[in-house]
Structure formats: structure tokens, C-alpha cells
DRENKOL-877791 format. One record per residue (C-alpha): residue in three letters; residue number from 1; x, z, y. Coordinates in steps of 0.1 Angstrom, whole numbers. Each point is the difference from the previous one (the first is absolute). Layout:
N
  residuo  num      X      Z      Y
      ALA  NUM      X      Z      Y
...
end
This chain:
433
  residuo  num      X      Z      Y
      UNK    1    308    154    -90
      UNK    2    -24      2     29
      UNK    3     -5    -37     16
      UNK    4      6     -6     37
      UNK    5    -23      8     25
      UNK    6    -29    -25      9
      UNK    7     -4     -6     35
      UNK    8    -35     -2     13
      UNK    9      1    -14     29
      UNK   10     24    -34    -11
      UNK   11     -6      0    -40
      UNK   12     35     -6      5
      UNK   13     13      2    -39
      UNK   14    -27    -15    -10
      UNK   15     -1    -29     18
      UNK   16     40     -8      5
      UNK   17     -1    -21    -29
      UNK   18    -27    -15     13
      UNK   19     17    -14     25
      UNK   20     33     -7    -21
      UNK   21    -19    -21    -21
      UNK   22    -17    -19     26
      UNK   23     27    -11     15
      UNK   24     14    -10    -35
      UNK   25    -27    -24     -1
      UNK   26      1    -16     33
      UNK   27    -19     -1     35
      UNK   28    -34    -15    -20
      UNK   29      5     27    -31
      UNK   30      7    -25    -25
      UNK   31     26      0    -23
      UNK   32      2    -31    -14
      UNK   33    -16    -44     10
      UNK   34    -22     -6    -24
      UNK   35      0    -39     -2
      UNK   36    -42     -1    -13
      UNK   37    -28     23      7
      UNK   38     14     34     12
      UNK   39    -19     27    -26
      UNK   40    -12     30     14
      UNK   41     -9     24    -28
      UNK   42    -33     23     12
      UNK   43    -15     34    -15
      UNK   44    -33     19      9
      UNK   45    -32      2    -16
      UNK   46    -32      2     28
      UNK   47    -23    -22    -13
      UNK   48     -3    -34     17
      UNK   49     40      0      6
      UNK   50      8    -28    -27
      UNK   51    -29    -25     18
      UNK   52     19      6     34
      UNK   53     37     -7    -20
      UNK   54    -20    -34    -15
      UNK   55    -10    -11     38
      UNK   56     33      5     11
      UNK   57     16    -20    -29
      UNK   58    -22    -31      5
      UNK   59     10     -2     38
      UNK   60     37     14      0
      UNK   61     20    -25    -25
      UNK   62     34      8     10
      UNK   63    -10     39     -9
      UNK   64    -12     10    -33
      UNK   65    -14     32     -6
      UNK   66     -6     18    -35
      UNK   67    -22     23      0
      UNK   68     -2     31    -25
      UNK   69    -31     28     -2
      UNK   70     15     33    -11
      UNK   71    -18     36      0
      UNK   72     -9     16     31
      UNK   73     29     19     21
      UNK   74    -12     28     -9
      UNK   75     -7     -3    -36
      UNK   76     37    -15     -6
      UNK   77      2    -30     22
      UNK   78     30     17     23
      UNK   79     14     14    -30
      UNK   80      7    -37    -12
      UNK   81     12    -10     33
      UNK   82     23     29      3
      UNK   83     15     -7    -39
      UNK   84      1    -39     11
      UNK   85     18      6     31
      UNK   86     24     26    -20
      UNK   87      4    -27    -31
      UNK   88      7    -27     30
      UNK   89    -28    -24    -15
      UNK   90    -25      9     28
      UNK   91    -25    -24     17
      UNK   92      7     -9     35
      UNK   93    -33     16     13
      UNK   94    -20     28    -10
      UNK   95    -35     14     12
      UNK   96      8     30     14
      UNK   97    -21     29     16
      UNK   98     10      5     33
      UNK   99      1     36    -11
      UNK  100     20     -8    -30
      UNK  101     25    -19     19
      UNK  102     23     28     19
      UNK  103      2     13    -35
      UNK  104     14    -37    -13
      UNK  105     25      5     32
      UNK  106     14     33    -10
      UNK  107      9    -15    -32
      UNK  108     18    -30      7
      UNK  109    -32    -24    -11
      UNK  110     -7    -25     30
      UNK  111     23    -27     15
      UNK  112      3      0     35
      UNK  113    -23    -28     19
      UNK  114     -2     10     31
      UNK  115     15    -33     11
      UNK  116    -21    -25    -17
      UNK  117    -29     24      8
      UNK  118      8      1     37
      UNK  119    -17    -34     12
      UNK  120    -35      8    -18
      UNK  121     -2     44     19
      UNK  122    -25    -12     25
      UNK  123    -25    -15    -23
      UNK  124     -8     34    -15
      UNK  125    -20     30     10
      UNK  126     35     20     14
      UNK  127     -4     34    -20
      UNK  128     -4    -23    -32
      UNK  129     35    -20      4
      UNK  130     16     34     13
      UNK  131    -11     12    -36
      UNK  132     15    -30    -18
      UNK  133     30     18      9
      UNK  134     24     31      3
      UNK  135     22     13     29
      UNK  136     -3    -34     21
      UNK  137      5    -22    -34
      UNK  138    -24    -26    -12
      UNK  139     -2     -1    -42
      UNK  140    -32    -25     -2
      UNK  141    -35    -15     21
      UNK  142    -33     25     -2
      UNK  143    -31    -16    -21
      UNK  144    -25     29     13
      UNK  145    -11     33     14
      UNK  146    -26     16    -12
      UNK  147    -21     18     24
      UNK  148    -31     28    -12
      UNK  149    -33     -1      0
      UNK  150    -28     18    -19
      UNK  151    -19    -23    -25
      UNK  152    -32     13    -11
      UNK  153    -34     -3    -19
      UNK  154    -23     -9     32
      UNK  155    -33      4    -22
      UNK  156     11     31    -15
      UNK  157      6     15     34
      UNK  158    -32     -9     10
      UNK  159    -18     13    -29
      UNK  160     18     34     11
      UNK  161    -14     -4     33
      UNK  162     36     -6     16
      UNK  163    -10    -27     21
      UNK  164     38     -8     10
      UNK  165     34      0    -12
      UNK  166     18     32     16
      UNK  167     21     -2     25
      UNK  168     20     32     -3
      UNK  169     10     19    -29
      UNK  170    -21     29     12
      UNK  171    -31    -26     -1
      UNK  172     16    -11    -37
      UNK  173      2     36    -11
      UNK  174    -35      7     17
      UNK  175    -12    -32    -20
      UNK  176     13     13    -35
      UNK  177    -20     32      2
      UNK  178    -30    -22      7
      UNK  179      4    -27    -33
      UNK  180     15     29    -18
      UNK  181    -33     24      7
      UNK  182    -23    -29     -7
      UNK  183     16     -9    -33
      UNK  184     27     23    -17
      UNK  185     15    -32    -21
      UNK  186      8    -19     33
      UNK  187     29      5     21
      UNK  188      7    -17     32
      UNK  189     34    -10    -11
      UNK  190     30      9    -22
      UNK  191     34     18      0
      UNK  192     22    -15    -20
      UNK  193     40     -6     -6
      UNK  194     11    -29     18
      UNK  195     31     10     20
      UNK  196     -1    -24     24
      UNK  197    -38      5      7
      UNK  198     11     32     13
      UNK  199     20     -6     19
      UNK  200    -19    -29     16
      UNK  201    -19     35     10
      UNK  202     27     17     11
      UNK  203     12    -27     22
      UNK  204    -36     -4     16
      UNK  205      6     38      8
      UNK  206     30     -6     18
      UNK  207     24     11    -23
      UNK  208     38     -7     -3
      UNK  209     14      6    -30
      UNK  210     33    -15      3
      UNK  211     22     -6     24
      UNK  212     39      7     16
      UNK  213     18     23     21
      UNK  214     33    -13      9
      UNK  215     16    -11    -30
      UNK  216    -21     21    -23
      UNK  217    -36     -3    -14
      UNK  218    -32     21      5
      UNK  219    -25      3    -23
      UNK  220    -35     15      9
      UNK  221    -22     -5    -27
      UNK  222    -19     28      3
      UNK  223     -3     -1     41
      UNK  224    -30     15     19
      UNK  225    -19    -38     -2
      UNK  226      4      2    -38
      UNK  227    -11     35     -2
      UNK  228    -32    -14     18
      UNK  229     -4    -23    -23
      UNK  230      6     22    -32
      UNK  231    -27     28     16
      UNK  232    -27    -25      3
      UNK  233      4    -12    -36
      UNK  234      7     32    -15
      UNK  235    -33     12     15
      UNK  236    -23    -25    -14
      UNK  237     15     -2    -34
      UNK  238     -4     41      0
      UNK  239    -37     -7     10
      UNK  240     -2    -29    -24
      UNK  241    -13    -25     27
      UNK  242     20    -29    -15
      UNK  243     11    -10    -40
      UNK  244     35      2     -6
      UNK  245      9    -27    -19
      UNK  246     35    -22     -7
      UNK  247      0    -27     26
      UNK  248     -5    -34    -15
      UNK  249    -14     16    -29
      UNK  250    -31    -15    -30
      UNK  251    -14     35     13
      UNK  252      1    -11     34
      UNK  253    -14    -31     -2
      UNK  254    -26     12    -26
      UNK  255    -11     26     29
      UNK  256      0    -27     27
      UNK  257    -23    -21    -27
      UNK  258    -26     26     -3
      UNK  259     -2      8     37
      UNK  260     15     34     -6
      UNK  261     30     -2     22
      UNK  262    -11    -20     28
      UNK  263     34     -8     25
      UNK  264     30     -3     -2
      UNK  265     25      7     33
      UNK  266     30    -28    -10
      UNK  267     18    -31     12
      UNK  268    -10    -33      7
      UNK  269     15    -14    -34
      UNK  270    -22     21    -20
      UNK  271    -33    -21     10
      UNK  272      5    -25    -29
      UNK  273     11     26    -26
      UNK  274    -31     20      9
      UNK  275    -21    -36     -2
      UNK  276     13     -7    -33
      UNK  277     -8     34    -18
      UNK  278    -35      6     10
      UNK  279    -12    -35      3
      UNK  280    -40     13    -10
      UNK  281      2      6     33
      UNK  282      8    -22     22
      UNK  283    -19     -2     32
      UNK  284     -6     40      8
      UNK  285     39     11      9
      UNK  286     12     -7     33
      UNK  287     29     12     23
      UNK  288     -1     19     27
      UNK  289     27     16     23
      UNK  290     22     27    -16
      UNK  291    -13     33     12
      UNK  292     19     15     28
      UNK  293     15     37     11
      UNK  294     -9     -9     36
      UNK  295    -25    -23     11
      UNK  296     14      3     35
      UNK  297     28    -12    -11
      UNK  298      0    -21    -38
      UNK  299     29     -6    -20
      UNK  300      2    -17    -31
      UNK  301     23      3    -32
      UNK  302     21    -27    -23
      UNK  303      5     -1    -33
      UNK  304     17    -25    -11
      UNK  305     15    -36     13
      UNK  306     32    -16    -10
      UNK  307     29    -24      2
      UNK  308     15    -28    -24
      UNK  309     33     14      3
      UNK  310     36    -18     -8
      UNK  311     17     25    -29
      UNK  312     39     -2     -4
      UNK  313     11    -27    -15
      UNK  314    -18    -28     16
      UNK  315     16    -34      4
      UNK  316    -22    -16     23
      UNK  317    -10     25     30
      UNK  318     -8    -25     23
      UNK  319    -26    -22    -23
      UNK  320    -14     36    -15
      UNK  321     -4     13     35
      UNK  322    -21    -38     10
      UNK  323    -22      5    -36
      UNK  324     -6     34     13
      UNK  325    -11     -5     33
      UNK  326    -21    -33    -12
      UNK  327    -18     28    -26
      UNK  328    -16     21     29
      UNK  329     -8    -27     24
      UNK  330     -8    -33    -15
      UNK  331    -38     -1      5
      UNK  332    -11    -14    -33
      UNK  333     26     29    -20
      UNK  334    -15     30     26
      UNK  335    -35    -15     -8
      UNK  336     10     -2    -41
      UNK  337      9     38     11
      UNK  338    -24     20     14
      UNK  339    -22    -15    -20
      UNK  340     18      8    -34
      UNK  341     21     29     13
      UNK  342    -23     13     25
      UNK  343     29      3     22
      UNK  344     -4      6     43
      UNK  345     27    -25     15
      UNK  346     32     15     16
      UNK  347      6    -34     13
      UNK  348    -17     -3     37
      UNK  349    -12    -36    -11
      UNK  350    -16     14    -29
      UNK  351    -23     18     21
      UNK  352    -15    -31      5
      UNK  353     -4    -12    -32
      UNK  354    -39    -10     -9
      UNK  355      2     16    -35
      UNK  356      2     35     26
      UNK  357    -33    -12     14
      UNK  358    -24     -9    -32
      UNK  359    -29     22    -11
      UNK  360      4     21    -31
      UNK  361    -27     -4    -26
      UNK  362      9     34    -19
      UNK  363      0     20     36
      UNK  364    -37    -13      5
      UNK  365     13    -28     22
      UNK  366     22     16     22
      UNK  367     28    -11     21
      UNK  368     25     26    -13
      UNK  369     36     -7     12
      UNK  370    -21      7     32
      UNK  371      2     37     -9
      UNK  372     35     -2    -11
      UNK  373     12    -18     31
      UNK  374    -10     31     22
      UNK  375     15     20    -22
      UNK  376     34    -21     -2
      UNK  377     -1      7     39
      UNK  378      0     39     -4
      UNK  379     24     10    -25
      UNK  380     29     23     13
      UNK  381     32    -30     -2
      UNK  382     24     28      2
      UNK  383     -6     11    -34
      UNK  384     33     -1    -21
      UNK  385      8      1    -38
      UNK  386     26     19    -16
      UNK  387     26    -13    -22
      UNK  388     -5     16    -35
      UNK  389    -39    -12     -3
      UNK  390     -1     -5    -32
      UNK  391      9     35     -6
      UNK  392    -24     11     28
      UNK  393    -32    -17    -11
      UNK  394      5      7    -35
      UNK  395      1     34      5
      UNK  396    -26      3     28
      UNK  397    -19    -25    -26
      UNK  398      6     27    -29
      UNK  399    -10     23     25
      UNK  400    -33    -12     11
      UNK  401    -16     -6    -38
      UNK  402      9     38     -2
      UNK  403    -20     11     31
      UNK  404    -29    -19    -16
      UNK  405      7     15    -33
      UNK  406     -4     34     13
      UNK  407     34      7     -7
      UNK  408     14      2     33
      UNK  409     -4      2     35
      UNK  410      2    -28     29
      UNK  411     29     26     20
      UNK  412     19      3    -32
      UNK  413     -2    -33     -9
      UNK  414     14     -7     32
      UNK  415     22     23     -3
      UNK  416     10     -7    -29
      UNK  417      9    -37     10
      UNK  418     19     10     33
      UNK  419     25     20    -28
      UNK  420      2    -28    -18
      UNK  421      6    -22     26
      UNK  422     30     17     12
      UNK  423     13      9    -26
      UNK  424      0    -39    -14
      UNK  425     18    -11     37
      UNK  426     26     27     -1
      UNK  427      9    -13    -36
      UNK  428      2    -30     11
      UNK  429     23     11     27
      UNK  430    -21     -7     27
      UNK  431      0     29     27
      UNK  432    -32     21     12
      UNK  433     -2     17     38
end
């Protein structure tokens, strides 16, 4: 039997329970007094998260928070949220992309907090806390965005005679025909399969994938912006002008080691994963402003940033809502962060936090969140996610390591996804204009 139609514009079925069960639990969200220590029961697995959940504990008596590391969302950590939300045994709050979490709304996931989130809006970056949510409902507190930026060898560019980073993609495409010439084993960067990197490129191009028309969805994941996006990589992976590798791959990292892929275009979090696996070489990468399709007028992408969100089932709304908001703007947690995590802030005190302003030893001594503030302040906040991501980004993901296979095209791939898309929405019984 074909389900009922899923509203766009209100998320209505999803979110009626929502609602019901809110109002269940009282105006605060709890459903019960606890006469001790009220226990708020936390999953996500960035590192640095359990240091933050330790500060918190030691200051906070009357809250105690538990804090378990699970698998990446995207290697099976929403999976286990989902199946714990569905088994009724699920934590109160859950790290959850903010482009994971329409997809946690369409399926009944997240509690409603827009209440207990209300009092803490202002304190964020306003696109961030708008993303913490769907249709005008608050389901948790942002953590981070995470602006792009281009972080490259410095030395190796020199030693090509690229004297700086480029600051178009027609300078980066110019640029890989000059390291490429000099030495056919080095590539100026990579193409790989990460999903969300791609679209952090898409949405620099001004693309809108998703979005509603009345009370129905649109989905343009293969819109002119896109196809800008897919022409420019298609061409220099045709003229083998950059490796395509699996993102966050040995092979990757072995390249970046040796000096044979020298950049990588990619979020702010990605600094300390990149620090960590090629550690010989600390002291010649730095950071440098993601390359632009119009100087005259820059815009950068995202990729990446999320909430601790409150999943169904949650007894204590109000004192998961204050460990939340405590997460992402207590200084000594944000400064436990960005140094662990490598997050940017979405908090507007965080912007201020000294741990944004401290050389970095592996970037040759560079101030690097300076890069990534200017980037923060150009990204395109009108961006929206659809709600069957996981279906989207594995697909486009599946996609991607095809292209750089030589199995497929970027247009088919995208393509390819778009069907896929819609056909998972439609299922679902959401409805497509």
C-alpha cells in the first residue's frame, strides 16, 4: 500500500508525533523528576568529543553525561541511531550532520527542542541554528561549520615554479599542467569519492540541489552549477592532470607523503587528519583560500558541520539541550575542540576563542583558522539538504569512485544519483514538483 504523501514544505507526518510526544513529556521535555543526577546518555565519535563530555562532568554535578564513541555516521553510526530510536533504547543526543539531519526528520528520529533550544538562537552563527532544524523546528544546538579552503605543499609549489596558491580554478587547472609537465608522477591534487566533498563544490558553485515548491519537493542534483562543476573535473581527469584516488585512502596519504599529490581542496576539519597522516612533513603544507569561479566576486563551499541533536525518546530535553549548548561554547570544551576535532565554531563566542588564533607548527607556523574564517564568511547560507541523504551520498559516493575508476562518467554519475534520489523520496511517499 502506497504510504501518504510527505509534505515538503511542513514535514508534517513526520513531525506530528513529534509534537504529540512533546507535549507528553511536558513544557521542559522531560518525562519523569529524577531525585539525583539527571543522566543524559550521548553518542558521536569526532575525536576530542569524550575530553569535552569529561569537562562538562566535573563542573555540572546535577547533570551526568555518558558518553559512547560509535563508528562514523557514515560507516554505520546513523544506522545504530536509527535501530536504537526504532528498538526505543536510544541516547538522548546524537551527533548528527547537518546534512544527515532532514533525513533523521523524515523518519521520525529527533524529539522536538525547539523550546528548550529557543533561549540559546542568538548565540549561534544564524544559518547554523536554522540547520539544527526542519520546517521552523529545533531538534538540537550546532557544534560547527566547516568552511573550504585549499591546503597545499608550499615547497612543492615552489619547486614547480608556482609561486602562489591559485586563486581560480582556471589558475588551479593552469597550475596542474605546469607540476604535471614538470613531473608526470605529481598531480596538483586528487579526485576522489567523498560525497560530501562534492558537494561542498557544488555549493561553492551556487548550486541548489534541494528544495520545495508549495507542498512538494524539488530536486536538482544535476542543475547548471553542478554541471559546472562536473565539466571542470571531467576535463582534468580526461587529461590526467590530477590522481584519482578514494578519499581518505593509505593511497592517498601515501601520495601526499611522497610529494606526489600536492593539495587538497577540503574542509576545515580535515587539517588534523591531514597532520596526522603525513607527519614527515610537517612544516611545508599550508592553507590558502579555496580557489574561486570569480575573483570579482568569491564564494566559498561547506562540507561538513553538525549538531548534537535530541533523538526520540529523550527524557530530559531541557538538561540535553544545556549539555549541548555548553559543548559548542564553553571556551575550554571549543578550545579541547578545534584543537582535537579541528572544528571552525558555529557559536559567535567561539570566534573568539584563542585556540582560533595559535600558530600551526605542521602548516610552517601559520595562523590557519585565519583562512578558514574568510572562508566561513563566503559560503552561500541558502544551501539546503534533502531528506533521504543517506541514500543520496551513498550513491553519489558509489558514483564518484566509479568516475575515478574509469568506469563512468561525472554527468552519469550525476545522473544516475538524481534517479536514485527520486525514486528513494517517492518510495518514501514524499512528493516531487
Amino acid at each position: 500500500m502506497k504510504s501518504r504523501p510527505f509534505r515538503a514544505a511542513t514535514l508534517a507526518m513526520a513531525l506530528t508525533s513529534l509534537t504529540a510526544f512533546a507535549a507528553a513529556c511536558g513544557s521542559d521535555g522531560s518525562a519523569e523528576q529524577a531525585s539525583g543526577p539527571v543522566t543524559v546518555e550521548f553518542w558521536g565519535w569526532a575525536p576530542g568529543y569524550e575530553k569535552s563530555v569529561e569537562l562538562f562532568n566535573a563542573a555540572h554535578p546535577g547533570i551526568k553525561v555518558t558518553y559512547s564513541k560509535i563508528s562514523p555516521g557514515s560507516k554505520g553510526g546513523y544506522t545504530k541511531m536509527l535501530n536504537a530510536v526504532k528498538a526505543g533504547n536510544a541516547p538522548c543526543l546524537g551527533s548528527v550532520g547537518f546534512e544527515t539531519l532532514p533525513t533523521f526528520a523524515a523518519a521520525g528520529a529527533l524529539q522536538d527542542a525547539t523550546e528548550a533550544a529557543a533561549p540559546y538562537a542568538a548565540e549561534y552563527a544564524p544559518w547554523a541554528f536554522a540547520q539544527s532544524g526542519v520546517s521552523g523546528r529545533t531538534f538540537g544546538l550546532p557544534v560547527d561549520i566547516a568552511p573550504m579552503a585549499l591546503i597545499y605543499r608550499k615547497d612543492l609549489f615552489a619547486k614547480y615554479g608556482i609561486a602562489a596558491a591559485p586563486r581560480t580554478w582556471d589558475e588551479y587547472a593552469a597550475d596542474a599542467a605546469i607540476i604535471h609537465a614538470a613531473d608526470p608522477n605529481a598531480y596538483i591534487g586528487y579526485f576522489g569519492n567523498d560525497a560530501y566533498n562534492f558537494a561542498g563544490l557544488a555549493w561553492q558553485a551556487g548550486a541548489k540541489w534541494f528544495g520545495t515548491s508549495g507542498d512538494k519537493w524539488t530536486v536538482h542534483l544535476d542543475d547548471p552549477a553542478t554541471r559546472k562543476v562536473t565539466a571542470f573535473w571531467q576535463d582534468l581527469i580526461d587529461r590526467k592532470l590530477v590522481k584519482t584516488v578514494p578519499s581518505f585512502d593509505t593511497a592517498l596519504y601515501k601520495g601526499m607523503g611522497e610529494g606526489t599529490i600536492l593539495s587538497d581542496v577540503n574542509a576545515v576539519w580535515d587539517t588534523p587528519i591531514l597532520a596526522d597522516s603525513v607527519k614527515q612533513t610537517s612544516g611545508n603544507w599550508a592553507v590558502a583560500p579555496m580557489p574561486v569561479w570569480d575573483a570579482a566576486a568569491p564564494a566559498t563551499g561547506n562540507a561538513g558541520g553538525s549538531p548534537n541533536a535530541v533523538l526520540k525518546g529523550c527524557k530530559h530535553v531541557k538538561e540535553a539541550v544545556e549539555f549541548a549548548h555548553w559543548f559548542g561554547t564553553d571556551q575550554a570544551s571549543v578550545s579541547n575542540l578545534i584543537k582535537e576535532t579541528g572544528i571552525y565554531p558555529a557559536a559567535l563566542s567561539g570566534l573568539e576563542n584563542p585556540a582560533l588564533h595559535q600558530p600551526d607548527p605542521f602548516y610552517g607556523g601559520q595562523t590557519i583558522f585565519d583562512v578558514f574564517k574568510e572562508s566561513a564568511g563566503r559560503v552561500d547560507t541558502g544551501f539546503r539538504w534533502g531528506p533521504v541523504m543517506t541514500k543520496t551520498s551513498g550513491v553519489l559516493g558509489d558514483g564518484l569512485g566509479r568516475v575515478g575508476a574509469g568506469g563512468l562518467g561525472l554527468d552519469a554519475a550525476l545522473a544516475e544519483t538524481q534517479a536514485q534520489t527520486v525514486a528513494e523520496m517517492k518510495t518514501q511517499g514524499m512528493e516531487i514538483g
